[in-house]
LUMLUMKE-64318 format. One record per residue: residue in three letters; y, x, z of N, C-alpha, C, O in turn. Coordinates in steps of 0.05 Angstrom, whole numbers, padded with zeros to 5 digits. Last residue first. Example, Ala and Ser with C-alpha at 12.3 -4.5 7.8 and 13.67 -1.06 7.14 Angstrom:
! LUMLUMKE-64318
@rest: SER	n_Y: -00045	n_X: 00257	n_Z: 00142	ca_Y: -00021	ca_X: 00273	ca_Z: 00143	c_Y: 00001	c_X: 00258	c_Z: 00157	o_Y: 00023	o_X: 00268	o_Z: 00161
@rest: ALA	n_Y: -00114	n_X: 00264	n_Z: 00156	ca_Y: -00090	ca_X: 00246	ca_Z: 00156	c_Y: -00066	c_X: 00264	c_Z: 00156	o_Y: -00066	o_X: 00285	o_Z: 00169
This chain:
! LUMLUMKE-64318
@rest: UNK	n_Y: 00812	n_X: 01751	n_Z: 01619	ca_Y: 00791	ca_X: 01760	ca_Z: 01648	c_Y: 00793	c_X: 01741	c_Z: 01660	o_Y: 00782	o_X: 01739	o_Z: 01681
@rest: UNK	n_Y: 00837	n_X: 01744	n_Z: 01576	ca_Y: 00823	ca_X: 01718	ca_Z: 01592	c_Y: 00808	c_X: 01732	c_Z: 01607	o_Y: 00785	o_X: 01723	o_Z: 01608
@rest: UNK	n_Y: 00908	n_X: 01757	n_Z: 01557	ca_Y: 00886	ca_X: 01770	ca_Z: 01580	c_Y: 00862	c_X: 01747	c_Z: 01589	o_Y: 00867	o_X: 01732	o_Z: 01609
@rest: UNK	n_Y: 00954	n_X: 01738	n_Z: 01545	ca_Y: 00928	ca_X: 01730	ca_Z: 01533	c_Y: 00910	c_X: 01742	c_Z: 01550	o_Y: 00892	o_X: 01726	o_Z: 01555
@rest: UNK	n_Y: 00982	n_X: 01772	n_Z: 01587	ca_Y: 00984	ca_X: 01740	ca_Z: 01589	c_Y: 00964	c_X: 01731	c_Z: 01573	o_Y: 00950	o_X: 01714	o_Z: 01584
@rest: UNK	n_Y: 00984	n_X: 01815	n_Z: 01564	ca_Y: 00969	ca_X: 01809	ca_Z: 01594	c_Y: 00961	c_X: 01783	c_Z: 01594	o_Y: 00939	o_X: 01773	o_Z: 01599
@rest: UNK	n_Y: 01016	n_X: 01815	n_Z: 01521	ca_Y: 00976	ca_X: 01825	ca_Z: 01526	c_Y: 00967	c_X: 01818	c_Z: 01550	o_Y: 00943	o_X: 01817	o_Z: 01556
@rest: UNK	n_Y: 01061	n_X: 01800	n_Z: 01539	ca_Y: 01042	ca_X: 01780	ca_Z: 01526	c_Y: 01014	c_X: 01795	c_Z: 01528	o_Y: 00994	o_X: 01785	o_Z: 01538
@rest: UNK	n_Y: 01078	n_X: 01843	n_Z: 01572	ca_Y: 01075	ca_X: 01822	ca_Z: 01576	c_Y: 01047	c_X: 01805	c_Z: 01568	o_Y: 01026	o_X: 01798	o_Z: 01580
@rest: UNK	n_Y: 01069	n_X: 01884	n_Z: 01525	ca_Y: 01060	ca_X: 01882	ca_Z: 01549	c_Y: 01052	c_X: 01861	c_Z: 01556	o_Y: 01029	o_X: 01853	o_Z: 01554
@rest: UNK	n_Y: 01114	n_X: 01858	n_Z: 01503	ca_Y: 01087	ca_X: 01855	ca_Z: 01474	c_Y: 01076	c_X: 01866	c_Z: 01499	o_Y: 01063	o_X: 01845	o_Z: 01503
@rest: UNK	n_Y: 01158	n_X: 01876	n_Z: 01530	ca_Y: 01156	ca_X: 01848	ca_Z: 01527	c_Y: 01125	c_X: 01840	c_Z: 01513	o_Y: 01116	o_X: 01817	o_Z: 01514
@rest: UNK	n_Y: 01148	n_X: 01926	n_Z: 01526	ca_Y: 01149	ca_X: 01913	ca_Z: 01548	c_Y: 01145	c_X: 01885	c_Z: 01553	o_Y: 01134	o_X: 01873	o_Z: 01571
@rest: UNK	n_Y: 01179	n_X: 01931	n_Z: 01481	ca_Y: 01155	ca_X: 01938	ca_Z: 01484	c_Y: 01140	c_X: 01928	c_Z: 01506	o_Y: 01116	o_X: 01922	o_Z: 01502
@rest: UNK	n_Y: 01232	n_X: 01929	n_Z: 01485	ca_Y: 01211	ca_X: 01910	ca_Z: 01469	c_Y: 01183	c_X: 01906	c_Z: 01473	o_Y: 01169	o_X: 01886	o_Z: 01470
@rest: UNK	n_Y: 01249	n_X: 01955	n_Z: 01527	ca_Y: 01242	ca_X: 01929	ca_Z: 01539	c_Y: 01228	c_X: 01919	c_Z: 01505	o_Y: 01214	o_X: 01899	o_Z: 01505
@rest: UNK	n_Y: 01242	n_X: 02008	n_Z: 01490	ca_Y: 01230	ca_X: 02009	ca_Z: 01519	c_Y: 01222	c_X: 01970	c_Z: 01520	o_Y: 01200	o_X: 01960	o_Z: 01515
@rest: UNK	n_Y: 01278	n_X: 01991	n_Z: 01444	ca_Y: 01253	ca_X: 01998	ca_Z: 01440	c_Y: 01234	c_X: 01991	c_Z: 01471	o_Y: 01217	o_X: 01973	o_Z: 01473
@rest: UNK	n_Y: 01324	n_X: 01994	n_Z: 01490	ca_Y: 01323	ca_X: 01968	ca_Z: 01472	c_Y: 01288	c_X: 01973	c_Z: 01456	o_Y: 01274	o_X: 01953	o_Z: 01460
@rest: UNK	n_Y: 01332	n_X: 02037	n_Z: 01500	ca_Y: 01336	ca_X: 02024	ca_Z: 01529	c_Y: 01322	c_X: 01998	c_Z: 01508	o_Y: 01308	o_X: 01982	o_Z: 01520
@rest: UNK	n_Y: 01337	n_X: 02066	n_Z: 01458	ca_Y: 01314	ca_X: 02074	ca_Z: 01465	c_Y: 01307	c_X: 02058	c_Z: 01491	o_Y: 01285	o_X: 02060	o_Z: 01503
@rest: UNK	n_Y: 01384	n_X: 02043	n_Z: 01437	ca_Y: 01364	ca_X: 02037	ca_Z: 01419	c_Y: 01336	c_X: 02048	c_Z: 01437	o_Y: 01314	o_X: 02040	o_Z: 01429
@rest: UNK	n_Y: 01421	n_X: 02067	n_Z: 01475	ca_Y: 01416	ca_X: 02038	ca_Z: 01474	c_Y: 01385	c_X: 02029	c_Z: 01461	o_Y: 01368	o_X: 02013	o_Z: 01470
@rest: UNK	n_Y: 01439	n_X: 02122	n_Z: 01468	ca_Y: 01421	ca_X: 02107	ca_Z: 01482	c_Y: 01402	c_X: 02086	c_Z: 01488	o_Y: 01380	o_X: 02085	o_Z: 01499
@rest: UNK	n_Y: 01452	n_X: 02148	n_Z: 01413	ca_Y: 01462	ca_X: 02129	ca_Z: 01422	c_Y: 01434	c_X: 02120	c_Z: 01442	o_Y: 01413	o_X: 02112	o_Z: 01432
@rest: UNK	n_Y: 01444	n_X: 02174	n_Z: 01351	ca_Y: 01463	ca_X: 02185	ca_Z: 01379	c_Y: 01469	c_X: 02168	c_Z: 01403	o_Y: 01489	o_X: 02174	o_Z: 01416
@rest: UNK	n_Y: 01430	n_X: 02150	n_Z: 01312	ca_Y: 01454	ca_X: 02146	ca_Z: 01314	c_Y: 01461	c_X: 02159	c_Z: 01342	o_Y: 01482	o_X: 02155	o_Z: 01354
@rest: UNK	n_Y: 01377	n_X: 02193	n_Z: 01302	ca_Y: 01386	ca_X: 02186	ca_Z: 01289	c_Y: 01425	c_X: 02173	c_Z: 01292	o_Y: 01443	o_X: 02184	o_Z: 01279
@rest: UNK	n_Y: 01364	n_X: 02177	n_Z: 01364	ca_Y: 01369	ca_X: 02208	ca_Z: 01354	c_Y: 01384	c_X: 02203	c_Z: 01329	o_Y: 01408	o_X: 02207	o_Z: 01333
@rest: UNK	n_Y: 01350	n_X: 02122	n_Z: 01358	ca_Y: 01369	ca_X: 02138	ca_Z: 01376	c_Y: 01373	c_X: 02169	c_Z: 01363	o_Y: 01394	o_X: 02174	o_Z: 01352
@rest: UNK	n_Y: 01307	n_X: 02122	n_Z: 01322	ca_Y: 01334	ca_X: 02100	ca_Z: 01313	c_Y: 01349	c_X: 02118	c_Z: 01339	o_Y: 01366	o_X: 02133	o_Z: 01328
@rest: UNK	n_Y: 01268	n_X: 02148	n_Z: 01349	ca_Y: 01277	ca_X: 02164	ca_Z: 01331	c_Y: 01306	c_X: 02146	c_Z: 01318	o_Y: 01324	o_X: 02158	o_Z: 01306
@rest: UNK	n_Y: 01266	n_X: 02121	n_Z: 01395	ca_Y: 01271	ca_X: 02136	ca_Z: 01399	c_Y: 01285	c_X: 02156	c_Z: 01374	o_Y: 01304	o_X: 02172	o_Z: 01376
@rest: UNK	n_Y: 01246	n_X: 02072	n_Z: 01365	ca_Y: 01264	ca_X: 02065	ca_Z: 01382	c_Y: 01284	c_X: 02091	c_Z: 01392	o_Y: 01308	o_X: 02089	o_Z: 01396
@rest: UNK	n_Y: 01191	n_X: 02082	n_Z: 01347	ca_Y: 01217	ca_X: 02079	ca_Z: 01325	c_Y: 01249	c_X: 02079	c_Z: 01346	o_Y: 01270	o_X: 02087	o_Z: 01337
@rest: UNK	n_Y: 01171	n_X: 02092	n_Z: 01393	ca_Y: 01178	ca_X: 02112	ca_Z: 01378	c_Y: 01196	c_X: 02114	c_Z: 01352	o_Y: 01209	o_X: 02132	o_Z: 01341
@rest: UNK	n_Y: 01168	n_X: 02039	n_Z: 01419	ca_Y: 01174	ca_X: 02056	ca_Z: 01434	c_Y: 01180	c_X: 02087	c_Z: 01412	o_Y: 01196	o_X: 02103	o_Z: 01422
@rest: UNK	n_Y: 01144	n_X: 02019	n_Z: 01373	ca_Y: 01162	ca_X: 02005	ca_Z: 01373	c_Y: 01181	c_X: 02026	c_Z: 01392	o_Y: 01204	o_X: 02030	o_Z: 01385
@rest: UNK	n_Y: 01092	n_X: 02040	n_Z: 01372	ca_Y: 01111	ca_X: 02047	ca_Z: 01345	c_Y: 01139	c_X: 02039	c_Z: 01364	o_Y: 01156	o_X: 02057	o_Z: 01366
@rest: UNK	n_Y: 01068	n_X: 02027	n_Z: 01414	ca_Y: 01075	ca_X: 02056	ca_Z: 01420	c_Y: 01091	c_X: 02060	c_Z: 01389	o_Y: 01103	o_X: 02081	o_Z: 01385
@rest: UNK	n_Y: 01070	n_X: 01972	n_Z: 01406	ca_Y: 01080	ca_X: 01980	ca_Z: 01430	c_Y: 01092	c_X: 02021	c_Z: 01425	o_Y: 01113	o_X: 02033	o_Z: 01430
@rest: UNK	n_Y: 01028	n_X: 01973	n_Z: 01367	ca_Y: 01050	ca_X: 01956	ca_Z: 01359	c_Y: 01068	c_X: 01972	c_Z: 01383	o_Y: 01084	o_X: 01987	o_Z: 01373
@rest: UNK	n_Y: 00983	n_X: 02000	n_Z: 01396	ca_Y: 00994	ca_X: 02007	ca_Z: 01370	c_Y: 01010	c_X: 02003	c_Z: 01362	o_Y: 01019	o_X: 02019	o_Z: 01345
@rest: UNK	n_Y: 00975	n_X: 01958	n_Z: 01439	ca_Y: 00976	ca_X: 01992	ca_Z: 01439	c_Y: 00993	c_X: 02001	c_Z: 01417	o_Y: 01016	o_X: 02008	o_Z: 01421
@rest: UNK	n_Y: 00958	n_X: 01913	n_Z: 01394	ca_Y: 00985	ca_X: 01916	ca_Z: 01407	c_Y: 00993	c_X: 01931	c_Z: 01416	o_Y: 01017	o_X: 01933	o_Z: 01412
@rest: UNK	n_Y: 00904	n_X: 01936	n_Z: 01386	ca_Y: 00929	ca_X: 01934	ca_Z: 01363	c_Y: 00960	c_X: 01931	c_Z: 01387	o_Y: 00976	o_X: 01949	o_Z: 01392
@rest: UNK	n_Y: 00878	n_X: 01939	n_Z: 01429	ca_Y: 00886	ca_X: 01966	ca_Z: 01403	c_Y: 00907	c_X: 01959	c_Z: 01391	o_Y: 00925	o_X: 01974	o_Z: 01385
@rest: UNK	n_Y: 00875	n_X: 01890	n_Z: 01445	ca_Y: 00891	ca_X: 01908	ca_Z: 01455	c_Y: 00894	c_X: 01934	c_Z: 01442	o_Y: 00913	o_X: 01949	o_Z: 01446
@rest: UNK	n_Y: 00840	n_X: 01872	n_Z: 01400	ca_Y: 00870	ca_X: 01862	ca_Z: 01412	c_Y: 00887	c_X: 01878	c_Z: 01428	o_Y: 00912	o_X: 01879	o_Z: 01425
@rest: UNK	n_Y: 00798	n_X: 01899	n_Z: 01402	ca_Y: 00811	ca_X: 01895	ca_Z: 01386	c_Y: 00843	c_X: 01893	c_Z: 01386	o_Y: 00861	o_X: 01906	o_Z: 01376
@rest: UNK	n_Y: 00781	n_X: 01877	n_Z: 01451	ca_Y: 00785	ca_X: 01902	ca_Z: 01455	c_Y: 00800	c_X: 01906	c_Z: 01427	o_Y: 00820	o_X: 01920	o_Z: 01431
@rest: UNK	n_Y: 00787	n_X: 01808	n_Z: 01471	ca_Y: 00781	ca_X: 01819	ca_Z: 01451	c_Y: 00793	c_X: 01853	c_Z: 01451	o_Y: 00818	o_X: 01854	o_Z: 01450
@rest: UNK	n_Y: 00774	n_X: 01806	n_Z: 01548	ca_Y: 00794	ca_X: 01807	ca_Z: 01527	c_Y: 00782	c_X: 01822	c_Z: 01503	o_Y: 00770	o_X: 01843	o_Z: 01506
């Protein structure tokens, strides 16, 4: 796998997990950090799934 590629989506993943957290603090509300978590998860996914090992 292009090592590239997985930097970046690392990167895409750990914003999304941190915007997620700070949109919770911000409205007080759980959801946004249960909703950041599975986004991120999902851009997991797909890294794997391009994965050509």
């Amino acid at each position: 796998m292009n090592n590239k590629w997985h930097l970046y989506i690392s990167f895409i993943k750990s914003f999304i997990r941190i915007a997620g957290c700070l949109i919770a603090l911000y409205n007080n509300s759980w959801t946004y950090i249960a909703l950041g978590i599975a986004v991120a998860e999902i851009f997991g996914l797909a890294e794997e799934l391009k994965d050509d090992r």
